[in-house]
Each structure stands twice: as structure tokens, then as C-alpha cells.
DSSP file (Angstrom, degrees, kcal/mol; ACC not computed):
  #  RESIDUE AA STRUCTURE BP1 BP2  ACC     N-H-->O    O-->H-N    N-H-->O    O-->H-N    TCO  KAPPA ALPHA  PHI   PSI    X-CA   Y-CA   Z-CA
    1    1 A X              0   0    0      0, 0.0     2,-0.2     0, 0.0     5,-0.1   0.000 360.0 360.0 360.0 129.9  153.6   79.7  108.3
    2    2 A X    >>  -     0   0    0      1,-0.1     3,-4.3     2,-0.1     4,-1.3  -0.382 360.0-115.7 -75.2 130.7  155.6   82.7  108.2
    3    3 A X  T 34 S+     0   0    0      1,-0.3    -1,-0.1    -2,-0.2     4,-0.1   0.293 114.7  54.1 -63.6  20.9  155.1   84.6  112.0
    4    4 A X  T 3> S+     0   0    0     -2,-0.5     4,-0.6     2,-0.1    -1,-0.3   0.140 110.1  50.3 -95.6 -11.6  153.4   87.9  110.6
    5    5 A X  H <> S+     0   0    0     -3,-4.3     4,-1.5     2,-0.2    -2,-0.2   0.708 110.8  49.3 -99.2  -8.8  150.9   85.4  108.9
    6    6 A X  H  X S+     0   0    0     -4,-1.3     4,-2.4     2,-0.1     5,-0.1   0.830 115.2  42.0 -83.2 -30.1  150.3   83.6  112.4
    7    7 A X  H  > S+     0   0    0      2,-0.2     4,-1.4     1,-0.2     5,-0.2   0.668 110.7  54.8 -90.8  -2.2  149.8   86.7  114.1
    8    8 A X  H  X S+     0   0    0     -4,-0.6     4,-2.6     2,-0.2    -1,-0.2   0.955 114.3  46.8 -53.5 -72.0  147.5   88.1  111.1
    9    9 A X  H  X S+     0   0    0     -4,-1.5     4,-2.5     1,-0.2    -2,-0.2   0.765 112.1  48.9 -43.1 -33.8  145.3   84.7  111.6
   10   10 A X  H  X S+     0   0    0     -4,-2.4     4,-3.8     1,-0.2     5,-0.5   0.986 107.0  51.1 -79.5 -52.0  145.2   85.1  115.3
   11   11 A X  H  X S+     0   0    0     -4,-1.4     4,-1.3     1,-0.2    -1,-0.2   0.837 112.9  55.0 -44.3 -17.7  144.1   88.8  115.4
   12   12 A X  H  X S+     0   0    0     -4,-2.6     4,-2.4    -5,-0.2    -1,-0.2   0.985 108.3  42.4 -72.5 -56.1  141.5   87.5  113.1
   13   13 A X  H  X S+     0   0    0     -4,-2.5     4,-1.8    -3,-0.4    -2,-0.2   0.872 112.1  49.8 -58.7 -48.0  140.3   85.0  115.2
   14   14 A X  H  X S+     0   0    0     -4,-3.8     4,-2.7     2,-0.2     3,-0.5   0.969 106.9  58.3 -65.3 -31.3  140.3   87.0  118.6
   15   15 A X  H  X S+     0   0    0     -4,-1.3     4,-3.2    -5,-0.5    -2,-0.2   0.988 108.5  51.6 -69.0 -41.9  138.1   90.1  116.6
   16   16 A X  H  < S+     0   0    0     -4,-2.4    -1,-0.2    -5,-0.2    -2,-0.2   0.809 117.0  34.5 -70.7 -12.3  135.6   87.1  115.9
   17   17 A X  H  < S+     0   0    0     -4,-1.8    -2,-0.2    -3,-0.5    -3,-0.1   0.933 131.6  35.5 -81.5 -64.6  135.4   85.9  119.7
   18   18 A X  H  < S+     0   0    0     -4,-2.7     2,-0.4    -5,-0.2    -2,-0.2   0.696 112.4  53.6 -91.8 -39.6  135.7   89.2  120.8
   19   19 A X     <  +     0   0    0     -4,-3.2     2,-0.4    -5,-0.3    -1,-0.0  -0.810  56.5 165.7-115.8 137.2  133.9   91.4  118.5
   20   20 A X        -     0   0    0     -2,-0.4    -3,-0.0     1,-0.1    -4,-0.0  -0.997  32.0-151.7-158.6 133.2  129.7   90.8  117.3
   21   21 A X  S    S+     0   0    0     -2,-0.4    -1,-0.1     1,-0.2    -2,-0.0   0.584  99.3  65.7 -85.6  -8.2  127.6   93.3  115.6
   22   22 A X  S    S-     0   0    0      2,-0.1    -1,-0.2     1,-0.0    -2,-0.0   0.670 108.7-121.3-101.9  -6.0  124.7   91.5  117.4
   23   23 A X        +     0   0    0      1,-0.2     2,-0.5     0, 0.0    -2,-0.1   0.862  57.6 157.7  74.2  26.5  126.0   92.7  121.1
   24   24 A X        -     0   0    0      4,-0.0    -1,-0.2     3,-0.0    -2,-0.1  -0.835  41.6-124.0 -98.6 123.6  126.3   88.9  122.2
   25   25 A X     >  -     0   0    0     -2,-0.5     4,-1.4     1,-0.1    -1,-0.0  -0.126  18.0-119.6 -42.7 157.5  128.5   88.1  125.0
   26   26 A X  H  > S+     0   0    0      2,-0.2     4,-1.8     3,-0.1     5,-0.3   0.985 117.5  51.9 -62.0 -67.3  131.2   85.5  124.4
   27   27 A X  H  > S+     0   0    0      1,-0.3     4,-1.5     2,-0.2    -1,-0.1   0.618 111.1  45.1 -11.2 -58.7  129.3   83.4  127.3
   28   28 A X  H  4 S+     0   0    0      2,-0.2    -1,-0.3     1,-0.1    -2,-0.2   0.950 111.7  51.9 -49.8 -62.5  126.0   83.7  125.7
   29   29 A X  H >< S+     0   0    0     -4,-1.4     3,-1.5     1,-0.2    -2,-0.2   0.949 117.8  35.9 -48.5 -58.2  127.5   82.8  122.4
   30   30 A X  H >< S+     0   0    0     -4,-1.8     3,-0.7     1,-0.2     4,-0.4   0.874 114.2  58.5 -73.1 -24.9  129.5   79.2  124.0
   31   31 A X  T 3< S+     0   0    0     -4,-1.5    -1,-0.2    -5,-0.3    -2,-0.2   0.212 108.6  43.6 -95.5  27.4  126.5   78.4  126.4
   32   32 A X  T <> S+     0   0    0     -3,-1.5     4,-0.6     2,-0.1    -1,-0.2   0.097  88.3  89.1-137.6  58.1  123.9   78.2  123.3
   33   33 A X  H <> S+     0   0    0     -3,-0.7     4,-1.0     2,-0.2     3,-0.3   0.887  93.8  46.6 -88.4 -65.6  126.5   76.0  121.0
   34   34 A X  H >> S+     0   0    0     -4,-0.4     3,-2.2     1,-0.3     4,-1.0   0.927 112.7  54.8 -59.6 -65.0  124.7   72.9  122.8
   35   35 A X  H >> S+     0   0    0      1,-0.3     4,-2.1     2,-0.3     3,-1.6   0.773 103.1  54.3   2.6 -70.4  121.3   74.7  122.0
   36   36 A X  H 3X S+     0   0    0     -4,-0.6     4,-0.8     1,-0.3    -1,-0.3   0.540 103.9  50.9 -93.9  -4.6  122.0   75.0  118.8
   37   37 A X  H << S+     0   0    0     -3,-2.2    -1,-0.3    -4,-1.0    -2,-0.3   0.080 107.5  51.8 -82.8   7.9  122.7   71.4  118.0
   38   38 A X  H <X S+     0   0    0     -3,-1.6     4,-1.7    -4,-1.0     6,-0.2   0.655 110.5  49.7-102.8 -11.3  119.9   70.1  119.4
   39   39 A X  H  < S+     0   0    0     -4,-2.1     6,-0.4    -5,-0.4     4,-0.4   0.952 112.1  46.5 -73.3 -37.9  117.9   72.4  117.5
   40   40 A X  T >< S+     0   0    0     -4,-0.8     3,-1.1     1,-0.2     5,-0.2   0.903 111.9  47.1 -63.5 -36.6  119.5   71.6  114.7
   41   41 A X  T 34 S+     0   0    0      1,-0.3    -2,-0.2     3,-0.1    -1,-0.2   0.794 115.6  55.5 -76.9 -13.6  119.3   67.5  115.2
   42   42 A X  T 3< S-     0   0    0     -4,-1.7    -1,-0.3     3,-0.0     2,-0.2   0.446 115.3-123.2 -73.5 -10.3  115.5   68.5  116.1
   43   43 A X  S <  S+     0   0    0     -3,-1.1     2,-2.1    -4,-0.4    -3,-0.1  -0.236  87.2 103.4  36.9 -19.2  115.0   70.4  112.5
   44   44 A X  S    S+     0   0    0     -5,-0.3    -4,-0.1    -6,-0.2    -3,-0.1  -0.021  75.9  58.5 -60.8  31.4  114.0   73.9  114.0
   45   45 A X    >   +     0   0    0     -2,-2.1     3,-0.6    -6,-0.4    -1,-0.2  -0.408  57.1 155.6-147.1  90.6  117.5   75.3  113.2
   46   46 A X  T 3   +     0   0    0      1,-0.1     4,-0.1    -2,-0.1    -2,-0.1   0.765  55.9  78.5 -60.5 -41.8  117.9   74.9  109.5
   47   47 A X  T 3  S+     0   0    0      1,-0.1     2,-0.6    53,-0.1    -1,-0.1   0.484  82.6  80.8 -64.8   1.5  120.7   78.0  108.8
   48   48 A X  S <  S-     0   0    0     -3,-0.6    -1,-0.1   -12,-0.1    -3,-0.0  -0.925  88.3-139.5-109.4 120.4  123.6   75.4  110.3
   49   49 A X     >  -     0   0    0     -2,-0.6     4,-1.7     1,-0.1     5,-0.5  -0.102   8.1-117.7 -84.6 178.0  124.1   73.5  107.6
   50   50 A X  H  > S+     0   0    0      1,-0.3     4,-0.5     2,-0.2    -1,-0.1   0.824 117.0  46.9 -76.5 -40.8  124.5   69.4  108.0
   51   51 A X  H  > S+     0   0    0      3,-0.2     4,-2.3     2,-0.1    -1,-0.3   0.834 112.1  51.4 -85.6 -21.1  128.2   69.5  106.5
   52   52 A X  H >> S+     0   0    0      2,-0.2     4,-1.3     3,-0.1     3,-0.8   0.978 113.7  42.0 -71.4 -65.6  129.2   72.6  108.9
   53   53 A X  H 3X S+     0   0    0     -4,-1.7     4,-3.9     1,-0.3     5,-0.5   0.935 119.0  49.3 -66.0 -67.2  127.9   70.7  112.3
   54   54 A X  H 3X S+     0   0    0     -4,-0.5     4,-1.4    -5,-0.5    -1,-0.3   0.855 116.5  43.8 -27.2 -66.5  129.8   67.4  110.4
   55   55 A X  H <X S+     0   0    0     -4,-2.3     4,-1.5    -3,-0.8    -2,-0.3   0.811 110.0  49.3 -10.1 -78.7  132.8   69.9  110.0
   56   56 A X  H  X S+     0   0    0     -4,-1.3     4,-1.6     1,-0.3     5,-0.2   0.808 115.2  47.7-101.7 -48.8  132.8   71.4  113.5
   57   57 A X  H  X S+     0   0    0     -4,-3.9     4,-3.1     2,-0.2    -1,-0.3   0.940 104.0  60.5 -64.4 -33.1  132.5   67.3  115.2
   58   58 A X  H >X S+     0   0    0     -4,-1.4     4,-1.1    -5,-0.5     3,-0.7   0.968 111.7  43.5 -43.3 -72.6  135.4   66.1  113.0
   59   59 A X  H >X S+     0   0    0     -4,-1.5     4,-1.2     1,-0.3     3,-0.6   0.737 108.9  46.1 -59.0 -27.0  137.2   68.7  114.8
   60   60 A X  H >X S+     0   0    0     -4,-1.6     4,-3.5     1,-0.3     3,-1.0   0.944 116.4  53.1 -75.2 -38.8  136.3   68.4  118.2
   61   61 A X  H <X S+     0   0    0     -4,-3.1     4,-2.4    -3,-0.7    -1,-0.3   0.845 110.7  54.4 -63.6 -35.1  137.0   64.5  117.4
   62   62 A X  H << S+     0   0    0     -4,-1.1    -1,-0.3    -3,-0.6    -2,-0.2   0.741 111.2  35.4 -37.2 -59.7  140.1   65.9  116.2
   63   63 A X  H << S+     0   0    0     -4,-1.2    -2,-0.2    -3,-1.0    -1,-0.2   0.864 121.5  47.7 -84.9 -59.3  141.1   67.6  119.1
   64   64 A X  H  < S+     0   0    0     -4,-3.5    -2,-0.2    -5,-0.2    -3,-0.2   0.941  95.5  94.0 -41.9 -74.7  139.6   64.7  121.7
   65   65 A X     <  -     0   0    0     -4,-2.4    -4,-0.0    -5,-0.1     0, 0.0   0.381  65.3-150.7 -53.7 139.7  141.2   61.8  119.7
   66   66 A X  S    S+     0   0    0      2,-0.0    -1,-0.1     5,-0.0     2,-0.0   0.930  79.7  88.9 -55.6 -39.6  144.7   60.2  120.6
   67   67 A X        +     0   0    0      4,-0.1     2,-0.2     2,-0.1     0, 0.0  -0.273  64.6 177.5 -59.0 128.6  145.2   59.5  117.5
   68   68 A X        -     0   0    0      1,-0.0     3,-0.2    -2,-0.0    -5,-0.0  -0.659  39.5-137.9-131.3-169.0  146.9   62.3  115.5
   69   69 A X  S    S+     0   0    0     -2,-0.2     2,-0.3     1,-0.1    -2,-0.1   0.236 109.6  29.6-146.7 -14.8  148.1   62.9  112.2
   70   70 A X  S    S-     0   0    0      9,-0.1    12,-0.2     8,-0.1    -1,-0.1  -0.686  89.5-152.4-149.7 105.5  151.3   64.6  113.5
   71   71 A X    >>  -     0   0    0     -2,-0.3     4,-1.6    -3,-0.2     3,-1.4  -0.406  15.7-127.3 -76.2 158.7  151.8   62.9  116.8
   72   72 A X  T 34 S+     0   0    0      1,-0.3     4,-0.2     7,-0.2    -1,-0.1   0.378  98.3  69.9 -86.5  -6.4  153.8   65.2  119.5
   73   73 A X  T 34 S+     0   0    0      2,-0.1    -1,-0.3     3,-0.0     3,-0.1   0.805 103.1  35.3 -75.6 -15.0  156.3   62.4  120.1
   74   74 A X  T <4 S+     0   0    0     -3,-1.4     2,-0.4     1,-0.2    -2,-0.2   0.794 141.3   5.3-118.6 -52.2  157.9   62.4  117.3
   75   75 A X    >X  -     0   0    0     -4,-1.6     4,-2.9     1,-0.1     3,-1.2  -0.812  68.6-176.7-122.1 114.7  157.8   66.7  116.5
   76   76 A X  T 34  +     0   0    0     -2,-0.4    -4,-0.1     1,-0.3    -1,-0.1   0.484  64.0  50.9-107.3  16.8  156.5   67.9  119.2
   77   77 A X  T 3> S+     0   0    0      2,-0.1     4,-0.6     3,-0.1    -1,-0.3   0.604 117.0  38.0 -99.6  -0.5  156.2   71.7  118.5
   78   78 A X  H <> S+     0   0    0     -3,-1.2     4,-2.2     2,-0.1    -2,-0.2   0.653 115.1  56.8-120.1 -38.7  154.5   71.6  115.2
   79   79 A X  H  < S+     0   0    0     -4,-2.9     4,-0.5     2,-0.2    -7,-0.2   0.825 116.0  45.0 -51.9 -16.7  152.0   68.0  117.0
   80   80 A X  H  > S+     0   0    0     -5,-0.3     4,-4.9     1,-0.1     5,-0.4   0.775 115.1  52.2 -88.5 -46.0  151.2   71.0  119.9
   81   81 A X  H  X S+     0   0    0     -4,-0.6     4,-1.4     1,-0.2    -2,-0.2   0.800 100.4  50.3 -68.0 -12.4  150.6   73.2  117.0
   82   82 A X  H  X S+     0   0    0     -4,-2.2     4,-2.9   -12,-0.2     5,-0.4   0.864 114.2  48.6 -77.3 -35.5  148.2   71.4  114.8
   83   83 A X  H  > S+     0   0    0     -4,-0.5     4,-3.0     1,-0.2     5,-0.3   0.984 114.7  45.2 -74.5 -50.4  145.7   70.9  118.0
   84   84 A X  H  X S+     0   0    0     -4,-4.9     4,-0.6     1,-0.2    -1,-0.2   0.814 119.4  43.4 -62.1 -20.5  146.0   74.8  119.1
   85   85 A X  H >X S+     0   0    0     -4,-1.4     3,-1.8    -5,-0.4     4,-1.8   0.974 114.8  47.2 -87.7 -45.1  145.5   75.6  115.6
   86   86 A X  H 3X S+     0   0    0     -4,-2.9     4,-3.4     1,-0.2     5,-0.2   0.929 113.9  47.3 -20.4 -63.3  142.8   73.1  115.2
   87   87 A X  H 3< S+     0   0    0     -4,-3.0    -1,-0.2    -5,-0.4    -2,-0.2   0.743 109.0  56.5 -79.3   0.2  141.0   74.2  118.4
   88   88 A X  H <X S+     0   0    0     -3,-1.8     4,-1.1    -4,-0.6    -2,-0.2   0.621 107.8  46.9 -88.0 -23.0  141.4   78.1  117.2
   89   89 A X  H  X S+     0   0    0     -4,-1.8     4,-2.0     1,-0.1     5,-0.2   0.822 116.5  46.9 -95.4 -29.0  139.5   77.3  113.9
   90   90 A X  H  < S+     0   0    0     -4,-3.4    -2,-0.2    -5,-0.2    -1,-0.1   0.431 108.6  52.9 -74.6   4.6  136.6   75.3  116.1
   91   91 A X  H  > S+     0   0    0     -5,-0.2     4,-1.6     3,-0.2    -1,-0.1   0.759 113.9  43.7 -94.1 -46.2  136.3   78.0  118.7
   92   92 A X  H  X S+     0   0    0     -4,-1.1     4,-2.8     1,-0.2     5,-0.2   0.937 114.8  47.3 -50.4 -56.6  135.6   80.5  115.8
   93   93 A X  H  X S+     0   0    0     -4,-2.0     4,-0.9     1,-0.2     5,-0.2   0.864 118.2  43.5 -56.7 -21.8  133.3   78.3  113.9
   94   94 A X  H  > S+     0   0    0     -5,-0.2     4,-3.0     2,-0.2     5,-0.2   0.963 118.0  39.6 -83.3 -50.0  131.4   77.5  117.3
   95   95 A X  H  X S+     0   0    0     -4,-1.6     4,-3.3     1,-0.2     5,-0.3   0.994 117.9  52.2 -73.6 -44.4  131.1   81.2  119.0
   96   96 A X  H  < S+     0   0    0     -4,-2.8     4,-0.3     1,-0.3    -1,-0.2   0.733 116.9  39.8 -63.5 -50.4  130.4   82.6  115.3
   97   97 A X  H  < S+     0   0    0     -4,-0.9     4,-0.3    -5,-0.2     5,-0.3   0.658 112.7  54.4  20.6 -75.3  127.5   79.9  114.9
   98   98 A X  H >X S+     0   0    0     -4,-3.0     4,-1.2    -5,-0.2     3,-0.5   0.876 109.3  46.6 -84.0 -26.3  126.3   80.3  118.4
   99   99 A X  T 3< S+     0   0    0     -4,-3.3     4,-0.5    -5,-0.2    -1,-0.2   0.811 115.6  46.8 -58.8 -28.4  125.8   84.3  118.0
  100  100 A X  T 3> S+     0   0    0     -4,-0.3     4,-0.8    -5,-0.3    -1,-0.2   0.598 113.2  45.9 -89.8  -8.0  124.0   83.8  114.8
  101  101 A X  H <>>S+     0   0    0     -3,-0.5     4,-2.3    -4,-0.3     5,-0.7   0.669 113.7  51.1-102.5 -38.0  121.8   80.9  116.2
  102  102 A X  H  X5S+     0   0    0     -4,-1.2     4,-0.6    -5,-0.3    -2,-0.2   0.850 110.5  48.6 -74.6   0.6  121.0   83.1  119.6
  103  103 A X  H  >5S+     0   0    0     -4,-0.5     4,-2.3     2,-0.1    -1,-0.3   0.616 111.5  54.0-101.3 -24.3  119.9   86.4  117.3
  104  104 A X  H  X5S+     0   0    0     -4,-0.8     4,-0.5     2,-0.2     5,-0.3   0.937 108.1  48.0 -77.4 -38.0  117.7   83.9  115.3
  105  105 A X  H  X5S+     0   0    0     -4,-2.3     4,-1.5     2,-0.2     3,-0.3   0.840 107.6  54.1 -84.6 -13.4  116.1   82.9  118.4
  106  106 A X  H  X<S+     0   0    0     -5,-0.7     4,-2.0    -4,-0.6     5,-0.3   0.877 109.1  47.2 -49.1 -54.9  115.5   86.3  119.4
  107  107 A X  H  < S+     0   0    0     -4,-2.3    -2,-0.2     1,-0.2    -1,-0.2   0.236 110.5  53.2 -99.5  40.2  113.9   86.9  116.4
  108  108 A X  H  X S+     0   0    0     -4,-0.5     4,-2.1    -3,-0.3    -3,-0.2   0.486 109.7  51.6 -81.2 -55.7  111.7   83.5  116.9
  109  109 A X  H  X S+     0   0    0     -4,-1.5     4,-2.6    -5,-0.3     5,-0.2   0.987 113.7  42.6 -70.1 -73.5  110.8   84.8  120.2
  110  110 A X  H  < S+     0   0    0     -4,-2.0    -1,-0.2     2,-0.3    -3,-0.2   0.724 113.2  50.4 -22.1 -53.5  109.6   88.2  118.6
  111  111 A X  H >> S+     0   0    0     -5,-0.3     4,-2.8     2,-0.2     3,-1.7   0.942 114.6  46.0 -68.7 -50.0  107.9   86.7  115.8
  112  112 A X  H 3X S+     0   0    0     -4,-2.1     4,-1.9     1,-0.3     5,-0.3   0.955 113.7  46.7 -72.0 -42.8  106.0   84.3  118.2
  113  113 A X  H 3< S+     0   0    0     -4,-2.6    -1,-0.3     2,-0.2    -2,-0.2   0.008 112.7  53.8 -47.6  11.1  105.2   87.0  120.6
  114  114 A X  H <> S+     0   0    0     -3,-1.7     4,-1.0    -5,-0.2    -1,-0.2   0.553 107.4  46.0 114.1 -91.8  104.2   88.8  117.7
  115  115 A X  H  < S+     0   0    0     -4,-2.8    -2,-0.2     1,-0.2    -3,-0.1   0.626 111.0  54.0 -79.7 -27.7  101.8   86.2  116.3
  116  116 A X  T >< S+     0   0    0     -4,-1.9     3,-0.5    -5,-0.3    -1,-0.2   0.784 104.4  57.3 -93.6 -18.5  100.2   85.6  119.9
  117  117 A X  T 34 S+     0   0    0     -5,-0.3     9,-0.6     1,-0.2    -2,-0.2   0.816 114.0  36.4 -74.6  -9.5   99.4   89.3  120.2
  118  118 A X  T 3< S+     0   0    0     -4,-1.0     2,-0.4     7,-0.2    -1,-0.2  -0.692  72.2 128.1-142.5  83.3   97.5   89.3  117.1
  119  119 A X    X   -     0   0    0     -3,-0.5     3,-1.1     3,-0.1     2,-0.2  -0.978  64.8-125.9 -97.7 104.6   95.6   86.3  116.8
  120  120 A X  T 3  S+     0   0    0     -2,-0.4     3,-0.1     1,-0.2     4,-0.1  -0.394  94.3  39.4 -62.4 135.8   92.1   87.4  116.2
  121  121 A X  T 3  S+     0   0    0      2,-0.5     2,-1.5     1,-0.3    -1,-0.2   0.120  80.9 107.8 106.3 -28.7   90.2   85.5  119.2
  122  122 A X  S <  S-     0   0    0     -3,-1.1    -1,-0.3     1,-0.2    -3,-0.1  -0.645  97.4 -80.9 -50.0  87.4   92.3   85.8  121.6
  123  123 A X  S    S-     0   0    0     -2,-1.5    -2,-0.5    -3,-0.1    -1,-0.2   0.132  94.7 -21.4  42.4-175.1   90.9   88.2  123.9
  124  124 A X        -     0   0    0     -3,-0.1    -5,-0.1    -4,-0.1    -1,-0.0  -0.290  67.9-130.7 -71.2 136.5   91.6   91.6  122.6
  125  125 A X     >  -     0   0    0      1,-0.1     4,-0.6    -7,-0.1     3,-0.4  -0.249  23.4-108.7 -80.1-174.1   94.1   92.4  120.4
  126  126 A X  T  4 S+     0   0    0     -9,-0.6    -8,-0.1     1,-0.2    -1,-0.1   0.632 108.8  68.8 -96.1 -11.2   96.6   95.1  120.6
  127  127 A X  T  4 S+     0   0    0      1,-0.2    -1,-0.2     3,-0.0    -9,-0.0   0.478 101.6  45.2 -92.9   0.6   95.1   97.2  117.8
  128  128 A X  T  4 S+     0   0    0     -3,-0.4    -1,-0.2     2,-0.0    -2,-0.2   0.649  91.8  94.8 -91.8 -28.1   91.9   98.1  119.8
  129  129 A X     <  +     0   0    0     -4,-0.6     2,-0.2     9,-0.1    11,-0.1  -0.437  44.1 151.4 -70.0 145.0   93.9   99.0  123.3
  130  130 A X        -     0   0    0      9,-0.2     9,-1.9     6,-0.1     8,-0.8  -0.467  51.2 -62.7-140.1-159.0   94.4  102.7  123.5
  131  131 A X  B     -a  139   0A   0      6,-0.2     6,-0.2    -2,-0.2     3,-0.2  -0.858  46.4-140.9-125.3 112.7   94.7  105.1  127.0
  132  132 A X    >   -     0   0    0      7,-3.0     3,-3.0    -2,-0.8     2,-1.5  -0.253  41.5 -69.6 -42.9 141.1   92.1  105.3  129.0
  133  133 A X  T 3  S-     0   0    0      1,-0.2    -1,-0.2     2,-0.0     3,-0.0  -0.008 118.8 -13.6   1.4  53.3   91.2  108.3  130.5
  134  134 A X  T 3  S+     0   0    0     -2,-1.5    -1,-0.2    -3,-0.2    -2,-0.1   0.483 118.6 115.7 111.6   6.3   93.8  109.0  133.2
  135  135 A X  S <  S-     0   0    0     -3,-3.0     2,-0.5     1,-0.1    -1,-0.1   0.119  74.4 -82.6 -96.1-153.3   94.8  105.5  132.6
  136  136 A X    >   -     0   0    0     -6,-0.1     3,-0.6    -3,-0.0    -4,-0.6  -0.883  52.0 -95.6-103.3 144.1   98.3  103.7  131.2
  137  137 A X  T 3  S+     0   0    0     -2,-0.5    -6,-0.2     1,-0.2     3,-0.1  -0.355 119.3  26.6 -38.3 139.0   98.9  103.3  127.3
  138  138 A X  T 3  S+     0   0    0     -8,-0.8     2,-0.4     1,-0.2    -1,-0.2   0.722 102.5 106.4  84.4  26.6   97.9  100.0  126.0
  139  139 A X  B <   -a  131   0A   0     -9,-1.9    -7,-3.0    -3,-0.6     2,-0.4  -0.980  58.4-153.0-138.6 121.0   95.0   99.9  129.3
  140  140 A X    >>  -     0   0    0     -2,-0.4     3,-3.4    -9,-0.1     4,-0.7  -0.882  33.5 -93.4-108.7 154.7   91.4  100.5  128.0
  141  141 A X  H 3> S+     0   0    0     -2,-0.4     4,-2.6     1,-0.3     5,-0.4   0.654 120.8  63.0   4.3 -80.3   88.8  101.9  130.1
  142  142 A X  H 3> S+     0   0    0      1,-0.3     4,-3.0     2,-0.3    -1,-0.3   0.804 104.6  47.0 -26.8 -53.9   87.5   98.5  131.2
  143  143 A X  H <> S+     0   0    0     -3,-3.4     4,-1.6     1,-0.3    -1,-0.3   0.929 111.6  50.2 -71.2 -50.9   90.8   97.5  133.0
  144  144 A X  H  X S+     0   0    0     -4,-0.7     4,-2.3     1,-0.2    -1,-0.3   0.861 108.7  52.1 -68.1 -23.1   91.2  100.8  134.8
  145  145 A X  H  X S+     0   0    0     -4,-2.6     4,-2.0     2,-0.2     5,-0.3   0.963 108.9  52.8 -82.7 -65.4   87.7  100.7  136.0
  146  146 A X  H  X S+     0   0    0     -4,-3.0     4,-2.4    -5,-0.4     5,-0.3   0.839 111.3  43.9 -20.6 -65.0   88.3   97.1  137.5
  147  147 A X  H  X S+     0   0    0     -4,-1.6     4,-3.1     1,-0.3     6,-0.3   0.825 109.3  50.6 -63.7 -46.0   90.9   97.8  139.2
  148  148 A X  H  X>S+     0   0    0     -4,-2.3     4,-1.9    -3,-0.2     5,-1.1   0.966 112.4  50.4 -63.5 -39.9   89.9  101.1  140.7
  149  149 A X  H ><5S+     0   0    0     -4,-2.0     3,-0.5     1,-0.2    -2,-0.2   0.970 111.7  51.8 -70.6 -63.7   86.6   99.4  141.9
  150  150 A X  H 3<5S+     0   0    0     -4,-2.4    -1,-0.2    -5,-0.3    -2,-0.2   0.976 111.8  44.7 -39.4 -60.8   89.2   96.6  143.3
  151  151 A X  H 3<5S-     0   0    0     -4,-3.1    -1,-0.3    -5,-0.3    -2,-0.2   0.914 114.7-115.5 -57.1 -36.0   91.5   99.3  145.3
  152  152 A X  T <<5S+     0   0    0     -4,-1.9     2,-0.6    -3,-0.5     3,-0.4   0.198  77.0 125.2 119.3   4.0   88.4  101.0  146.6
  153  153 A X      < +     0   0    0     -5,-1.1    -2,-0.1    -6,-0.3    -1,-0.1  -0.772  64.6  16.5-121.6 142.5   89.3  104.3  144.5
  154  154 A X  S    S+     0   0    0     -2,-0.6     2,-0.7     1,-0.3    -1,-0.2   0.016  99.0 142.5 103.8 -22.5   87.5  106.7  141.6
  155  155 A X        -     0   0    0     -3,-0.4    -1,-0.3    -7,-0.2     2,-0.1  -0.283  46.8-146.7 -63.9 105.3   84.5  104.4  143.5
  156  156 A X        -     0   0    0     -2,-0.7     2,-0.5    -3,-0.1    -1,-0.1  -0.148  13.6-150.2 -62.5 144.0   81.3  106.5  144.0
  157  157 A X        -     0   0    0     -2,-0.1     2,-0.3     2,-0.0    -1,-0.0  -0.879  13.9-116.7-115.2 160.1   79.1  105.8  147.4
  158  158 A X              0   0    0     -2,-0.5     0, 0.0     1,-0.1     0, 0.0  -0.718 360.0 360.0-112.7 148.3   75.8  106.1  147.8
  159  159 A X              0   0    0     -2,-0.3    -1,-0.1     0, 0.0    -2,-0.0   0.519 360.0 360.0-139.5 360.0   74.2  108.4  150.1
């Protein structure tokens, strides 16, 4: 690989660690990698598919394994270079992965938080609460009254 084509590939690779439209930390992104294989080996994470997750152990096995396919005894800058380039194409695939699996489980959290605020039967839903009287948005009447009675204030005495 010609060295304007190494340093293309690497600027490529650091703007995908570095740079995310979803505003997830690199940190975030590598601590829910584990996450996001168990969810997947659970079935709740369908969008990584079964040959990527295949893919993405091959390498790591890749990387782990003595065994190499151009061992560093015999040329041992281009044997250094297959594992750094190896572990720069699993570092991408992993953070790129783990951003996309932690904005789906944001919007899993949302949907289910969502779905338990308007459950009819649950207690009141959110499309009767309004503002009480003097009170906070999303507090009806009932709630402020409680509460003042609790604090000892808004309480009338008899006389």
C-alpha cells in the first residue's frame, strides 16, 4: 500500500472513532460492545447481523491467536503490520456497532417509557394531567391538594 493510501485509510478510521452524528462518546461506544453481544446472542438486538458478529470474532481470534498467516519471525514489519491493520479494521467495526446499538437502546428506552405512560389502566395517563391552579405542569388539582394538606399549607381552619 502506497503511504498516501495508508494515511487516507487511517484518517478514515480515526473520523469513525472520533467523529458520531449520535454524540456518543468513544467510552460509551467500547463499554456497550459486550452489551451488544449479549443482546444479540439473546435475540433482542437483531440490526447486527450473524455474519458481522462472525466477522468481528474471526478477527479478534485473529489478533489473539499465535498462529498467523504472516508470522513476524520471518518479515517482521509487514507480520506487525497485518495485526495493527487487522486491529484498526476491528476497532472501527466494534465502536461503529457499539454507537449504533447504544442509540437503538435509547430509542428502546423511549419507546418503553412511552408505552408505560399510555397504557390505559394504569393510573392516569398523561393525556388527562394538565396545571392545576397555581400548581406545576403535568400536576392535577388532586396532587396539589394532597400535598398542601400534607405541608400544612393553602389548609383552611376552623374557627
Amino acid at each position: 500500500m502506497r503511504k498516501a493510501n495508508r494515511a487516507a485509510a487511517g484518517a478514515a478510521a480515526w473520523q469513525v472513532i472520533r467523529n458520531t452524528d449520535g454524540g456518543v462518546s468513544v467510552w460509551k461506544r467500547a463499554a456497550a460492545v459486550p452489551r451488544m453481544v449479549g443482546a444479540k446472542l439473546g435475540g433482542r438486538y437483531p440490526e447486527l447481523t450473524t455474519p458481522k458478529l462472525l466477522g468481528m470474532v474471526a478477527l479478534a481470534i485473529y489478533i489473539i491467536s499465535p498462529v498467523d498467516f504472516v508470522p513476524e519471525l520471518f518479515i517482521p514489519l509487514l507480520g506487525l503490520a497485518d495485526d495493527v491493520g487487522v486491529a484498526v479494521w476491528l476497532t472501527t467495526m466494534a465502536l461503529g456497532e457499539g454507537e449504533r446499538f447504544v442509540l437503538w437502546e435509547r430509542d428502546k428506552q423511549a419507546q418503553q417509557a412511552f408505552h408505560r405512560a399510555n397504557q390505559p389502566g394504569q393510573g392516569q395517563t398523561g393525556a388527562g394531567r394538565g396545571t392545576a391552579p397555581g400548581g406545576v405542569p403535568g400536576q392535577d388539582a388532586g396532587d396539589r391538594g394532597a400535598r398542601d394538606r400534607a405541608s400544612g399549607h393553602g389548609v383552611r381552619r376552623k374557627r
